[in-house]
PDB file of the backbone (N, CA, C, O) and the ligand in Angstrom, with CONECT records:
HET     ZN  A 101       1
ATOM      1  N   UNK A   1    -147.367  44.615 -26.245  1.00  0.00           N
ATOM      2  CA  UNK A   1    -145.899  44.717 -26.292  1.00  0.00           C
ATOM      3  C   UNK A   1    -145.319  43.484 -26.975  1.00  0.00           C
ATOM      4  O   UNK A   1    -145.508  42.405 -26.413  1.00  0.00           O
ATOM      5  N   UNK A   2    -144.649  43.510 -28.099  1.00  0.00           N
ATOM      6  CA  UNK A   2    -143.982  42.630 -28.693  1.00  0.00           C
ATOM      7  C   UNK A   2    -142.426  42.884 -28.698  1.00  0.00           C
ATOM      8  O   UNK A   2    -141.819  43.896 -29.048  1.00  0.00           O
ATOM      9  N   UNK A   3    -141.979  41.768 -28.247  1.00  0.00           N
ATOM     10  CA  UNK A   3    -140.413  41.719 -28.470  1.00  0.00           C
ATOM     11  C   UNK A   3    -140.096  41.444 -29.684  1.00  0.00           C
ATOM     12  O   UNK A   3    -139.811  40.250 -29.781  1.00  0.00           O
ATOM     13  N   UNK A   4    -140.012  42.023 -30.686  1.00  0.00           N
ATOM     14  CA  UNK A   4    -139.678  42.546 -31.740  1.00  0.00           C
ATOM     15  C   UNK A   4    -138.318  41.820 -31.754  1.00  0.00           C
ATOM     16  O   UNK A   4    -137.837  41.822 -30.620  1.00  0.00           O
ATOM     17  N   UNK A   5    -137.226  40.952 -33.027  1.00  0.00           N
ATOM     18  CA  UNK A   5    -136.257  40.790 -32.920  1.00  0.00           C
ATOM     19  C   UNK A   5    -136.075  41.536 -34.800  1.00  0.00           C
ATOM     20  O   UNK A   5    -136.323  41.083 -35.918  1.00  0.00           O
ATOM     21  N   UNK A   6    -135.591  42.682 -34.340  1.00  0.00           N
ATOM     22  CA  UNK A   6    -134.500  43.186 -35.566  1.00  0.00           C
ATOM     23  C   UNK A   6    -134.307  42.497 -36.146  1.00  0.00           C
ATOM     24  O   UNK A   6    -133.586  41.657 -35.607  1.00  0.00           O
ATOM     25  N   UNK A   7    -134.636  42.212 -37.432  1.00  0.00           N
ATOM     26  CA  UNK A   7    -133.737  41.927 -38.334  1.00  0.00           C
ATOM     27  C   UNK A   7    -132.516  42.203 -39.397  1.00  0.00           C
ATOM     28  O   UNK A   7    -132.047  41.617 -40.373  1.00  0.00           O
ATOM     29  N   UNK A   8    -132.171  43.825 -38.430  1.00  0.00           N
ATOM     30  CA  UNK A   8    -131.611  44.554 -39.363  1.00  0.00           C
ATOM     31  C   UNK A   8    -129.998  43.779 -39.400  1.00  0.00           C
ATOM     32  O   UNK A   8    -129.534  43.121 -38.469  1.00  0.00           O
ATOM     33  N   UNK A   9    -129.333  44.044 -40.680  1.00  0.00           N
ATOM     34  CA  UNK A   9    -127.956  43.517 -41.213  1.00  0.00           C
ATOM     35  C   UNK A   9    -127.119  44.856 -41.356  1.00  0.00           C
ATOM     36  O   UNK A   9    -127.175  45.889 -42.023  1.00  0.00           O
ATOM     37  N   UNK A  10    -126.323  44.301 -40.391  1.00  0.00           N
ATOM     38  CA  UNK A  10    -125.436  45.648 -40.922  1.00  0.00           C
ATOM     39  C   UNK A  10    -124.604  45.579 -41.752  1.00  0.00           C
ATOM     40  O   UNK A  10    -123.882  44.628 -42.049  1.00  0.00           O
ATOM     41  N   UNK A  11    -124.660  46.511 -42.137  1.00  0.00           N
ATOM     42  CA  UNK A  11    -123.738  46.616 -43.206  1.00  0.00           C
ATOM     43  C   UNK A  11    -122.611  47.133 -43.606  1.00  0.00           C
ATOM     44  O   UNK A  11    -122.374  48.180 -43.003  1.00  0.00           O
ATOM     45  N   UNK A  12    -121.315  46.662 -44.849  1.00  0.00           N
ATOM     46  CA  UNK A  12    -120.043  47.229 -44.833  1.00  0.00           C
ATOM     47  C   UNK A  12    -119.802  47.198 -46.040  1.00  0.00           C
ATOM     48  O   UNK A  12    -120.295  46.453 -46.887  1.00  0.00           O
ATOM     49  N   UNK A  13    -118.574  48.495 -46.234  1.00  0.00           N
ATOM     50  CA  UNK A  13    -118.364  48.098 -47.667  1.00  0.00           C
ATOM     51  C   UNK A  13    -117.016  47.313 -48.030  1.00  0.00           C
ATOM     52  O   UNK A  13    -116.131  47.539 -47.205  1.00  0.00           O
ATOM     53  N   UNK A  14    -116.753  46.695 -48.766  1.00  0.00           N
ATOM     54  CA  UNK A  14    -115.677  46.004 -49.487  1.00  0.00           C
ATOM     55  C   UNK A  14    -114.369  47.214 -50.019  1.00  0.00           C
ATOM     56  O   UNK A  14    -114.592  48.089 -50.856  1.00  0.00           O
ATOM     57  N   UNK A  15    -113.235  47.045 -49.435  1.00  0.00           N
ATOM     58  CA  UNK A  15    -112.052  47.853 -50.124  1.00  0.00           C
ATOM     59  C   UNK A  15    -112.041  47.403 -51.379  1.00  0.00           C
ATOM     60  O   UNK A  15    -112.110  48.293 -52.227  1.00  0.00           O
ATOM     61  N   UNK A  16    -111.962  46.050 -51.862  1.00  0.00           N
ATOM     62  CA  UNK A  16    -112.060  45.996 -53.416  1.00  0.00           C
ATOM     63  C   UNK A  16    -112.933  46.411 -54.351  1.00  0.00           C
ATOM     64  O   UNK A  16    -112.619  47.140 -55.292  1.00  0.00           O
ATOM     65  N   UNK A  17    -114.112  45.951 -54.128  1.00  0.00           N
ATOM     66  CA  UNK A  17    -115.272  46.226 -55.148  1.00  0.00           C
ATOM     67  C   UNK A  17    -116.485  47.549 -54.691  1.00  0.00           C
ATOM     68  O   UNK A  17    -117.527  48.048 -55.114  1.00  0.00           O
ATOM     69  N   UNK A  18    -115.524  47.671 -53.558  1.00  0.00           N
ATOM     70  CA  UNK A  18    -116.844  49.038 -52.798  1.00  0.00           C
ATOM     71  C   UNK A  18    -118.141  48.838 -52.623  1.00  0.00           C
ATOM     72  O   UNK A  18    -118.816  49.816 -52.302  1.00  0.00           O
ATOM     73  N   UNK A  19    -118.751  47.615 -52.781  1.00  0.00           N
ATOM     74  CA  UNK A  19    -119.841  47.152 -52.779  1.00  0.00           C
ATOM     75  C   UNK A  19    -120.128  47.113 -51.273  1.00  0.00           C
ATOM     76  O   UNK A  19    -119.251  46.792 -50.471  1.00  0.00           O
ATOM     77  N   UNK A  20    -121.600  47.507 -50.837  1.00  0.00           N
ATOM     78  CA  UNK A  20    -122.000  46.936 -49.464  1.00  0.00           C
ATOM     79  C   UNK A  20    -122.476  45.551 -49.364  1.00  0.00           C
ATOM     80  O   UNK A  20    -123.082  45.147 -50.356  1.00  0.00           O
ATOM     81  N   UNK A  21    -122.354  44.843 -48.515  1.00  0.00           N
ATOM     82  CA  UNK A  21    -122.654  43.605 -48.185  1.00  0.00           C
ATOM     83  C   UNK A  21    -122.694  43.563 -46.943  1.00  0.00           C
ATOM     84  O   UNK A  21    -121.847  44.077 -46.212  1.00  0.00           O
ATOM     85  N   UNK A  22    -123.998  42.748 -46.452  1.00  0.00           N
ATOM     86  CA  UNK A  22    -123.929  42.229 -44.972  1.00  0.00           C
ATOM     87  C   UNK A  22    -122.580  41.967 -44.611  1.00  0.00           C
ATOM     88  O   UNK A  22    -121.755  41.778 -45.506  1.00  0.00           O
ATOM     89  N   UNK A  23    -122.209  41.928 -43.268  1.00  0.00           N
ATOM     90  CA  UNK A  23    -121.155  41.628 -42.937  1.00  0.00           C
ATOM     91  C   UNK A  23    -120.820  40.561 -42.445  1.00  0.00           C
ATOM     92  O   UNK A  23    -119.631  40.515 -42.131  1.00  0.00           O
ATOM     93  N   UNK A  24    -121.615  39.361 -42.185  1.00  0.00           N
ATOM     94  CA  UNK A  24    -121.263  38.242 -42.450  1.00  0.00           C
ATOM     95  C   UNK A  24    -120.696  37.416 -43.269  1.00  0.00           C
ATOM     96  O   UNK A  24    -120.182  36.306 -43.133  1.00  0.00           O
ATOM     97  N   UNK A  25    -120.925  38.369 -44.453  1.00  0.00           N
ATOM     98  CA  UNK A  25    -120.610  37.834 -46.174  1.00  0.00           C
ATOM     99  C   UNK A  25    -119.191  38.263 -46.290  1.00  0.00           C
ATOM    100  O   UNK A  25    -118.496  37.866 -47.226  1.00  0.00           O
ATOM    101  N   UNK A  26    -118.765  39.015 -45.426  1.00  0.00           N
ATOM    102  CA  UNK A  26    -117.473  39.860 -45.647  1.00  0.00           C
ATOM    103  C   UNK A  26    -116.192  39.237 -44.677  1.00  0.00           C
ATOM    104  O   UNK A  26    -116.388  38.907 -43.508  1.00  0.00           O
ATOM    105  N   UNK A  27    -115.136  39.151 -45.208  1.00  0.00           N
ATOM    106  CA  UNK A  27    -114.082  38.692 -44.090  1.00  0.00           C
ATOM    107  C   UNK A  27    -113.521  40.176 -43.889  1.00  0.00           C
ATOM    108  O   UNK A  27    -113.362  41.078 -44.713  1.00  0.00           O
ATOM    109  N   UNK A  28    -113.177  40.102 -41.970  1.00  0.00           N
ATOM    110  CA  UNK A  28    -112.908  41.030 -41.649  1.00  0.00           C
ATOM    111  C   UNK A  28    -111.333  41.299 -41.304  1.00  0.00           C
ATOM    112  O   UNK A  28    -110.686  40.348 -40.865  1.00  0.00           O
ATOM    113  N   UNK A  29    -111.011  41.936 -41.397  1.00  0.00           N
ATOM    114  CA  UNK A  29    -109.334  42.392 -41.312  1.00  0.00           C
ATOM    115  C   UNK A  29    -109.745  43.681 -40.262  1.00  0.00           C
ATOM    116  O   UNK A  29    -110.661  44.497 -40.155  1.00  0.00           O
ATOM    117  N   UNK A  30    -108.049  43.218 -39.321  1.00  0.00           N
ATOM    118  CA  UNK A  30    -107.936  43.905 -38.128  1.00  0.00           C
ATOM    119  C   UNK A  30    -106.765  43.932 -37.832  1.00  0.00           C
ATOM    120  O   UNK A  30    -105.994  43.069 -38.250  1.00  0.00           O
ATOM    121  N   UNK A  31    -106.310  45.087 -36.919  1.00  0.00           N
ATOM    122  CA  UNK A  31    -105.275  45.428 -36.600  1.00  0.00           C
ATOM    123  C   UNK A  31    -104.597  45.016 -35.359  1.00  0.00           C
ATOM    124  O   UNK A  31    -104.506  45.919 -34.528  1.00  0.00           O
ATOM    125  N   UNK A  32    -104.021  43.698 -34.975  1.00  0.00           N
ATOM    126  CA  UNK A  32    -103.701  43.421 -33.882  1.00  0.00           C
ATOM    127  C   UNK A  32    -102.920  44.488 -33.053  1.00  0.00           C
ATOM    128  O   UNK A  32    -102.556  45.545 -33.568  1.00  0.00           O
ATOM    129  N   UNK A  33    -102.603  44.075 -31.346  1.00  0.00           N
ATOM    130  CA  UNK A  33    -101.947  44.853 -30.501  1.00  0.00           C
ATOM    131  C   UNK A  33    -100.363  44.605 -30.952  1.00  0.00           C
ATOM    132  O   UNK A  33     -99.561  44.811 -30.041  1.00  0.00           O
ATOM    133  N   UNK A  34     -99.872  44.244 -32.061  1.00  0.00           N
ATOM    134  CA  UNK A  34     -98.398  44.470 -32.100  1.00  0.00           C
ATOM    135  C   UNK A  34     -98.726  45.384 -33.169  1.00  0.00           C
ATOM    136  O   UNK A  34     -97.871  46.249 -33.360  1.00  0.00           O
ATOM    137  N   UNK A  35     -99.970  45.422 -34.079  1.00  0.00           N
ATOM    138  CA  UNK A  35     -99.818  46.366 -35.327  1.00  0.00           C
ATOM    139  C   UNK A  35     -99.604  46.004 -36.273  1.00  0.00           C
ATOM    140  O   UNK A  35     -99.197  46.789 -37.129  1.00  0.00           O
ATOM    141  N   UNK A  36     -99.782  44.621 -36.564  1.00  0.00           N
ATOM    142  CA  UNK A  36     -99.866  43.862 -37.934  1.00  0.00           C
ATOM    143  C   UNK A  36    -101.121  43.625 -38.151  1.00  0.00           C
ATOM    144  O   UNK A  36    -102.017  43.689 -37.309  1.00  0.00           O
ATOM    145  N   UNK A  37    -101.243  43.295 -39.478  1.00  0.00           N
ATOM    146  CA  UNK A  37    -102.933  43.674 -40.092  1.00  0.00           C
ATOM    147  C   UNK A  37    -103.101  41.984 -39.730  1.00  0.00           C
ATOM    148  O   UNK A  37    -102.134  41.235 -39.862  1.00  0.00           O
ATOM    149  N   UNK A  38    -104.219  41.567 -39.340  1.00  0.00           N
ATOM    150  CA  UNK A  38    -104.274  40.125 -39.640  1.00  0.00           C
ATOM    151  C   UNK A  38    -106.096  39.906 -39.677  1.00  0.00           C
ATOM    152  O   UNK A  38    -106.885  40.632 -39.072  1.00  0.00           O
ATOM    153  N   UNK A  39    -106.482  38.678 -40.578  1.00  0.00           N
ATOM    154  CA  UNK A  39    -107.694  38.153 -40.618  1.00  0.00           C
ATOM    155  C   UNK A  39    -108.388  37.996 -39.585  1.00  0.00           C
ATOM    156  O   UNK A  39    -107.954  37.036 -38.949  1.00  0.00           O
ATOM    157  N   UNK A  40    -109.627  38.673 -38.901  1.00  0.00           N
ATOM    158  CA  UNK A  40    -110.067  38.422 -37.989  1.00  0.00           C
ATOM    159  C   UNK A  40    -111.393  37.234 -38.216  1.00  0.00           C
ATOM    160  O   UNK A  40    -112.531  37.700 -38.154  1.00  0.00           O
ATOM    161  N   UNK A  41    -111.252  35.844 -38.454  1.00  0.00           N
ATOM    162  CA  UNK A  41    -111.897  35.323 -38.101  1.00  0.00           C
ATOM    163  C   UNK A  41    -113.626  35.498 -37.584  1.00  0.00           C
ATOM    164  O   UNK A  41    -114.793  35.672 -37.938  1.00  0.00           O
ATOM    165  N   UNK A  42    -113.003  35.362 -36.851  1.00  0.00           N
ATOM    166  CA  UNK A  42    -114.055  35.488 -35.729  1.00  0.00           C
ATOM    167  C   UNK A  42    -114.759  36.321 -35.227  1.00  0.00           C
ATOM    168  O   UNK A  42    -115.652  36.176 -34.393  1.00  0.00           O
ATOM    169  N   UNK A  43    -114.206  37.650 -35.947  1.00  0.00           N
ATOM    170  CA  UNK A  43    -114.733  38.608 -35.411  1.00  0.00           C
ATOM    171  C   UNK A  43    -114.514  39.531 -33.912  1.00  0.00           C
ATOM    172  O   UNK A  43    -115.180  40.314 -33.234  1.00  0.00           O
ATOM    173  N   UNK A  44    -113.067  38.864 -33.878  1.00  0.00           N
ATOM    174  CA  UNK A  44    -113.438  39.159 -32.305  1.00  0.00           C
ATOM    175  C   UNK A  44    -112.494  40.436 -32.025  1.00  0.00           C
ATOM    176  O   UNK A  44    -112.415  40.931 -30.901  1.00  0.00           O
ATOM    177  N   UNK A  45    -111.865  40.873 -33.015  1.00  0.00           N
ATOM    178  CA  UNK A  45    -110.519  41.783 -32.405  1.00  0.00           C
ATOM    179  C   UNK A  45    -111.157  42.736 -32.098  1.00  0.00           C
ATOM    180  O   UNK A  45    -112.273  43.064 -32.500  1.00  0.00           O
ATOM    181  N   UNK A  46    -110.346  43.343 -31.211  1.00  0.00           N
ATOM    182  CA  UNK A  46    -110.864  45.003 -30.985  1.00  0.00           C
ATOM    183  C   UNK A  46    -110.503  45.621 -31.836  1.00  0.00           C
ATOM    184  O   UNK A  46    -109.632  45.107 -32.538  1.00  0.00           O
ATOM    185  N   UNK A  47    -111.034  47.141 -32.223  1.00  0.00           N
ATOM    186  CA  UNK A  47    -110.549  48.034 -32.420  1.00  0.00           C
ATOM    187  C   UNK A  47    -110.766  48.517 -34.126  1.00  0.00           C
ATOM    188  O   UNK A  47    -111.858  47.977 -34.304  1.00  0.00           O
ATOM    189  N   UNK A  48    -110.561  48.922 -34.952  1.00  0.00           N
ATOM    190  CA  UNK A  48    -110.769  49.418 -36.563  1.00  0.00           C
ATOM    191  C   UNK A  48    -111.055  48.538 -37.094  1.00  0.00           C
ATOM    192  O   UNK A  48    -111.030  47.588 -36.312  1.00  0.00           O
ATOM    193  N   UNK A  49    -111.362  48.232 -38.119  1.00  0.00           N
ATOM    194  CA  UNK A  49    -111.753  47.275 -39.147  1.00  0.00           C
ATOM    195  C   UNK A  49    -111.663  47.218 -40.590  1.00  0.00           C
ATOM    196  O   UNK A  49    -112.250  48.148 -41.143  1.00  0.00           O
ATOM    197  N   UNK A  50    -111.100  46.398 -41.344  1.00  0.00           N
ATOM    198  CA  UNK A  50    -111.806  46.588 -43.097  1.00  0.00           C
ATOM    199  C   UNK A  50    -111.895  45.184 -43.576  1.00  0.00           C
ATOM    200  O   UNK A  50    -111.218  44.160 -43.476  1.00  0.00           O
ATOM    201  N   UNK A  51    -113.120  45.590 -44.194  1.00  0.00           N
ATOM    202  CA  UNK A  51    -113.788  44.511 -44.987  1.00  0.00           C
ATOM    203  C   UNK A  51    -113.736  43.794 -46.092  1.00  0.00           C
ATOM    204  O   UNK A  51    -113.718  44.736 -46.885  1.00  0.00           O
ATOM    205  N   UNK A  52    -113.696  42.793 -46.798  1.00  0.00           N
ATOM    206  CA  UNK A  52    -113.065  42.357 -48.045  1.00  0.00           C
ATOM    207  C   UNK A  52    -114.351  41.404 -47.977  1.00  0.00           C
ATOM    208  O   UNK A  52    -114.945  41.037 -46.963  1.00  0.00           O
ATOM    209  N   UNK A  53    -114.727  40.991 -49.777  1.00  0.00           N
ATOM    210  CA  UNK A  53    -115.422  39.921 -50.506  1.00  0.00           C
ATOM    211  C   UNK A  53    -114.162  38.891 -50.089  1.00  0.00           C
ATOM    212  O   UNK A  53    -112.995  39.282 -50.072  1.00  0.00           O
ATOM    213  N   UNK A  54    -114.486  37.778 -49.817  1.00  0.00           N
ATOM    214  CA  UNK A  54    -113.971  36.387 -49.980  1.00  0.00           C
ATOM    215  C   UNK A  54    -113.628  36.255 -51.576  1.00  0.00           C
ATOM    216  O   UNK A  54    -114.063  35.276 -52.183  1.00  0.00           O
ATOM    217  N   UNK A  55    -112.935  37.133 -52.176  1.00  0.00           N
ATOM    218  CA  UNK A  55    -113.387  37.171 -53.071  1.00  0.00           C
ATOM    219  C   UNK A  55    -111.624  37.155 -54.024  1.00  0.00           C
ATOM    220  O   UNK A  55    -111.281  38.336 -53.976  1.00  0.00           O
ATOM    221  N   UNK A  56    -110.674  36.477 -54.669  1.00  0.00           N
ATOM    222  CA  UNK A  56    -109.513  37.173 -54.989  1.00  0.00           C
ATOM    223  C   UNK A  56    -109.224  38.630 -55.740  1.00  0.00           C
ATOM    224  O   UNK A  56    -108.204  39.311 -55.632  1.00  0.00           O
ATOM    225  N   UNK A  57    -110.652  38.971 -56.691  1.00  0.00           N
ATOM    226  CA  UNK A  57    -110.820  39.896 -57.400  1.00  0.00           C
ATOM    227  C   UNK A  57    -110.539  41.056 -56.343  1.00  0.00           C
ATOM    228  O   UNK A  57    -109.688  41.942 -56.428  1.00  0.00           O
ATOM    229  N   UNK A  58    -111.329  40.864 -55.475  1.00  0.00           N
ATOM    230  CA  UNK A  58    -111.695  42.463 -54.052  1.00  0.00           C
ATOM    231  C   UNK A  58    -110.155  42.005 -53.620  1.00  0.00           C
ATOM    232  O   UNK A  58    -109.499  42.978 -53.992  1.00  0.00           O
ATOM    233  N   UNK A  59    -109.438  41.279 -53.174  1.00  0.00           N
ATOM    234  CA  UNK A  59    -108.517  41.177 -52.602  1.00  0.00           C
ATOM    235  C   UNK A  59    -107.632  41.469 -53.555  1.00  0.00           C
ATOM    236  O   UNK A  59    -107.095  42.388 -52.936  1.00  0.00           O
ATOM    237  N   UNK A  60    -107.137  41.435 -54.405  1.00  0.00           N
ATOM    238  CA  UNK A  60    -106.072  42.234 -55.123  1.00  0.00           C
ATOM    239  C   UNK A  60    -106.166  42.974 -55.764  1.00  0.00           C
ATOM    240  O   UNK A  60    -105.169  43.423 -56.329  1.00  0.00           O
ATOM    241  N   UNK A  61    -107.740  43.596 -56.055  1.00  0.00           N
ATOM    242  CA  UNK A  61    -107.419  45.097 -56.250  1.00  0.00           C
ATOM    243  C   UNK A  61    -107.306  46.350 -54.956  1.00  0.00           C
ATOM    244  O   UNK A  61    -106.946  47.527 -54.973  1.00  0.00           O
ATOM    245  N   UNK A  62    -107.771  45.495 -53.953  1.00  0.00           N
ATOM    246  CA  UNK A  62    -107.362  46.356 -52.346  1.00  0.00           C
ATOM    247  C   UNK A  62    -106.362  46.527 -52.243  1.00  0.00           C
ATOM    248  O   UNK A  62    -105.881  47.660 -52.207  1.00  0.00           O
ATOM    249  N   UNK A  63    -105.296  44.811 -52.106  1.00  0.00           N
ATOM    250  CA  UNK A  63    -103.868  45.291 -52.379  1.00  0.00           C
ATOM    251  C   UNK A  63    -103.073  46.245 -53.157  1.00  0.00           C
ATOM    252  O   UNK A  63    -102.185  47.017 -52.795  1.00  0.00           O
ATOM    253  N   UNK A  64    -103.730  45.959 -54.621  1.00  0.00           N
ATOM    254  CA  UNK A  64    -103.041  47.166 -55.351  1.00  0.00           C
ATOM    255  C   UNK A  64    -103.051  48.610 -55.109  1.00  0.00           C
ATOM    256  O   UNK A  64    -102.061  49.325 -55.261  1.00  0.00           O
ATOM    257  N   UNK A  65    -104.302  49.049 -54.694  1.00  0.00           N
ATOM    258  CA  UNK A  65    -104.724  50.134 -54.657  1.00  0.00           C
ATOM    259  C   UNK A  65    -103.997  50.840 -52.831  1.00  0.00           C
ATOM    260  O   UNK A  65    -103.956  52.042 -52.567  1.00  0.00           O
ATOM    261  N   UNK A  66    -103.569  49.823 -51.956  1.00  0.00           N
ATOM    262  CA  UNK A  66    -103.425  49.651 -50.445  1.00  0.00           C
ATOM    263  C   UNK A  66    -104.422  50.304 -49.518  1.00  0.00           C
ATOM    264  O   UNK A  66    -104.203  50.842 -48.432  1.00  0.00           O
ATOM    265  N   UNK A  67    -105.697  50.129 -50.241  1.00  0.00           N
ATOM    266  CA  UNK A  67    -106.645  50.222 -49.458  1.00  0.00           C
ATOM    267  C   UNK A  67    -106.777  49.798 -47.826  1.00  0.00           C
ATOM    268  O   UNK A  67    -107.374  50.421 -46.948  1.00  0.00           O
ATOM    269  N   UNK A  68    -106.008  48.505 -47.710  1.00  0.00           N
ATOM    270  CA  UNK A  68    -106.492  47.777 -46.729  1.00  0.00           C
ATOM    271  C   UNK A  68    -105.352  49.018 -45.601  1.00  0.00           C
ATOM    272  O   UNK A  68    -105.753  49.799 -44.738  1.00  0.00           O
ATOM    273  N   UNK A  69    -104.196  48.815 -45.969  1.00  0.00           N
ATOM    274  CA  UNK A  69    -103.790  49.507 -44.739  1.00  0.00           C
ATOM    275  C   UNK A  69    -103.761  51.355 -44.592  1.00  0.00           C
ATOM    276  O   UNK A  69    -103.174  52.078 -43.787  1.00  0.00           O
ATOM    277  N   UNK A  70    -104.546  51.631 -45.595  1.00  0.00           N
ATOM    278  CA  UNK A  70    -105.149  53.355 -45.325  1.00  0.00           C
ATOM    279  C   UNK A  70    -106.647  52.949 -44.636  1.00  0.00           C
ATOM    280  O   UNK A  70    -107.260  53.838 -44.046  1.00  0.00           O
ATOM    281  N   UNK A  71    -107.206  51.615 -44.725  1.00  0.00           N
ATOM    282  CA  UNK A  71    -108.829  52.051 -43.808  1.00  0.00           C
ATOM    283  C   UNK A  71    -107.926  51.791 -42.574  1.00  0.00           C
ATOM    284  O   UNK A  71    -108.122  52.466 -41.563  1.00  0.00           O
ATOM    285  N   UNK A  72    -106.879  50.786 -42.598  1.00  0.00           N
ATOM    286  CA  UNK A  72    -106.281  50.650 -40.821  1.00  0.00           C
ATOM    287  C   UNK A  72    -105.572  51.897 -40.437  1.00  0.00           C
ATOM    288  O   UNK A  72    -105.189  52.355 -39.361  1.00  0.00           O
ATOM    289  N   UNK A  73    -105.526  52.265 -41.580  1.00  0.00           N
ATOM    290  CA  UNK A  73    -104.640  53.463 -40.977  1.00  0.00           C
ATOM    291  C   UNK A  73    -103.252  52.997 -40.325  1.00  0.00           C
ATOM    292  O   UNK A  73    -102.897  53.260 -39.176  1.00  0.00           O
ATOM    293  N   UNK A  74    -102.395  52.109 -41.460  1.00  0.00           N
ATOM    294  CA  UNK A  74    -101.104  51.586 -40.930  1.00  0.00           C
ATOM    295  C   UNK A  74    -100.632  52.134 -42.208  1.00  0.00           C
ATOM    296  O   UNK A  74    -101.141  52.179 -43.328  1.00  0.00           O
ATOM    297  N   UNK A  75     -99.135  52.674 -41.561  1.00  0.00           N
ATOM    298  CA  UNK A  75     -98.441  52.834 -42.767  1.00  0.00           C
ATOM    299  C   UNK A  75     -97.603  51.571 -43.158  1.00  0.00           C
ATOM    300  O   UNK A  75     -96.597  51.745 -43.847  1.00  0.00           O
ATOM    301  N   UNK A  76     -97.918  50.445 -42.803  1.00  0.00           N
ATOM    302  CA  UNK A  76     -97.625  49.239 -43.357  1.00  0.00           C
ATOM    303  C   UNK A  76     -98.155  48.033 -42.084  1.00  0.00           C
ATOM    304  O   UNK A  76     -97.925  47.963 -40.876  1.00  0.00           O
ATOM    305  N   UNK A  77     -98.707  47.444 -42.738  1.00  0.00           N
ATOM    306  CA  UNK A  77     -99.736  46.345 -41.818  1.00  0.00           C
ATOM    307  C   UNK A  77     -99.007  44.751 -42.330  1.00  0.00           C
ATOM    308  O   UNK A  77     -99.339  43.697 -41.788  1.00  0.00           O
ATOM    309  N   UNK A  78     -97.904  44.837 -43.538  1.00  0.00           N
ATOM    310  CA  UNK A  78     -97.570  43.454 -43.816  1.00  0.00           C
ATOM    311  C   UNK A  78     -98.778  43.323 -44.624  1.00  0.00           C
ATOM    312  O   UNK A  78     -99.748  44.007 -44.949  1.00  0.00           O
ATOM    313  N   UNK A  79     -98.248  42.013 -44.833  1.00  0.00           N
ATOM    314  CA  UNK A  79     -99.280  41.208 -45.633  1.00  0.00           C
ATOM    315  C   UNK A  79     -99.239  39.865 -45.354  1.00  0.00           C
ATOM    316  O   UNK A  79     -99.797  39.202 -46.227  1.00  0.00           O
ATOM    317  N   UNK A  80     -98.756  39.197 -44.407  1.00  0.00           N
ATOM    318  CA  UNK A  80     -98.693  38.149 -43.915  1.00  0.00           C
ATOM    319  C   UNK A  80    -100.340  37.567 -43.995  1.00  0.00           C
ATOM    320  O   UNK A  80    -100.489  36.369 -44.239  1.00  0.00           O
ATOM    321  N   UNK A  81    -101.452  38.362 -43.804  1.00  0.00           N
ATOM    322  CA  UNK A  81    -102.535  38.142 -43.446  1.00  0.00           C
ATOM    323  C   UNK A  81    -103.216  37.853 -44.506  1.00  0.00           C
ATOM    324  O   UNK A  81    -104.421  37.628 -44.403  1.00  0.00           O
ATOM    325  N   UNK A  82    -102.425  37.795 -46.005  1.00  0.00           N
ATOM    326  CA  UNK A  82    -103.282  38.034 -47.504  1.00  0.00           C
ATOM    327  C   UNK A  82    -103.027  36.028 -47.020  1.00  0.00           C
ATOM    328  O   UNK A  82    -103.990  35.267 -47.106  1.00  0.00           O
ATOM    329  N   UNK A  83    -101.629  35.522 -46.557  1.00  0.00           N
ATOM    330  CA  UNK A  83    -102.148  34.275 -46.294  1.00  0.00           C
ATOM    331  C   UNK A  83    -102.862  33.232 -45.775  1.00  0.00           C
ATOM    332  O   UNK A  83    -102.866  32.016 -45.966  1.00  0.00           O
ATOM    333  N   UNK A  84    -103.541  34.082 -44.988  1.00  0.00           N
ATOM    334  CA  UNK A  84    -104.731  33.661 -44.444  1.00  0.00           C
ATOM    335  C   UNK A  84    -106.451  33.885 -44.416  1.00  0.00           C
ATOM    336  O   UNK A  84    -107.414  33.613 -43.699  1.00  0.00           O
ATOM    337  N   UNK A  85    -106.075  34.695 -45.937  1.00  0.00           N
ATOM    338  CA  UNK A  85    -107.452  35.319 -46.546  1.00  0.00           C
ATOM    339  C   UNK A  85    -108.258  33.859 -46.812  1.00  0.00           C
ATOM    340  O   UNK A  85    -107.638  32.808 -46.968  1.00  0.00           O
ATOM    341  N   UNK A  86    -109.362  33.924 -46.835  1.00  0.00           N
ATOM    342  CA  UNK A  86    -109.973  32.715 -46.602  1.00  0.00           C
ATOM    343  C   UNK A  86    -111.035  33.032 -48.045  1.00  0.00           C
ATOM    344  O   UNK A  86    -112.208  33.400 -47.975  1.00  0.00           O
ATOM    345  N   UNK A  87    -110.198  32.757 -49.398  1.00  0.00           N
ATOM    346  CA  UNK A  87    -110.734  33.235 -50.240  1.00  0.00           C
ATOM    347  C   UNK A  87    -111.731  32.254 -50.284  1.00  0.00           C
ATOM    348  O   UNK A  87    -111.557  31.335 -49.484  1.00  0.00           O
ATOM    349  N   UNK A  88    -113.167  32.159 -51.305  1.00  0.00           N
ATOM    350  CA  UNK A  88    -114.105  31.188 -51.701  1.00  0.00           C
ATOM    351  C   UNK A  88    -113.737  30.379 -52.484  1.00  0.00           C
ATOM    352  O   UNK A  88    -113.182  30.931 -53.433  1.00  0.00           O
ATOM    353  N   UNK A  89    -113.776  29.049 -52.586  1.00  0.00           N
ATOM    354  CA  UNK A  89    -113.450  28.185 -53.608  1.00  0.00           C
ATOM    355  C   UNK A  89    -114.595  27.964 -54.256  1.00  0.00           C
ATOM    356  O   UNK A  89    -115.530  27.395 -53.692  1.00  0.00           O
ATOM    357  N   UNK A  90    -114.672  28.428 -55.642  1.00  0.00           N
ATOM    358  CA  UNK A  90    -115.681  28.432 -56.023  1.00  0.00           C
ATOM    359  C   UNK A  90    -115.867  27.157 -57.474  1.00  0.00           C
ATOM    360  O   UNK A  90    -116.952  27.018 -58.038  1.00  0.00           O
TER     361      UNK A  90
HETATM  362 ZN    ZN A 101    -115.695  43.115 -52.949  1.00  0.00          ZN2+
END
């Protein structure tokens, strides 16, 4: 009997570039309990999710397209939260 530790990555796709990526690689957006879309950090919110590249490219073609608030399924989530996108400085 071996305790086996998974290494499996789960995985998500990006509203901008539709690409899958581990989801560590991905910042996650969530729908708080008042119903504004905001950056989940941490990972910790409850409830729906969408995924974005750290990326400005994935992030404003999500915006354009309003990807982000049809995966939340808000008919408007704000965007307060694009200021706290934690793009890559690359
Ligand atoms: Zn992307």
């Amino acid at each position: 009997m071996t305790a086996t530790k998974t290494s499996h990555v789960p995985l998500r796709r990006c509203l901008g570039c539709g690409r899958q990526r581990p989801q560590r690689e991905l910042v996650r957006l969530a729908l708080d309990p008042s119903g504004t879309v905001s950056v989940d950090v941490a990972r910790r919110l409850f409830g729906r999710g969408a995924y974005l590249c750290p990326e400005s490219t994935c992030l404003k073609r999500a915006l354009a397209r309003g990807s982000v608030s049809r995966a939340l399924r808000v008919s408007t989530g704000g965007t307060a939260w694009v200021e706290a996108f934690p793009l890559s400085q690359r």
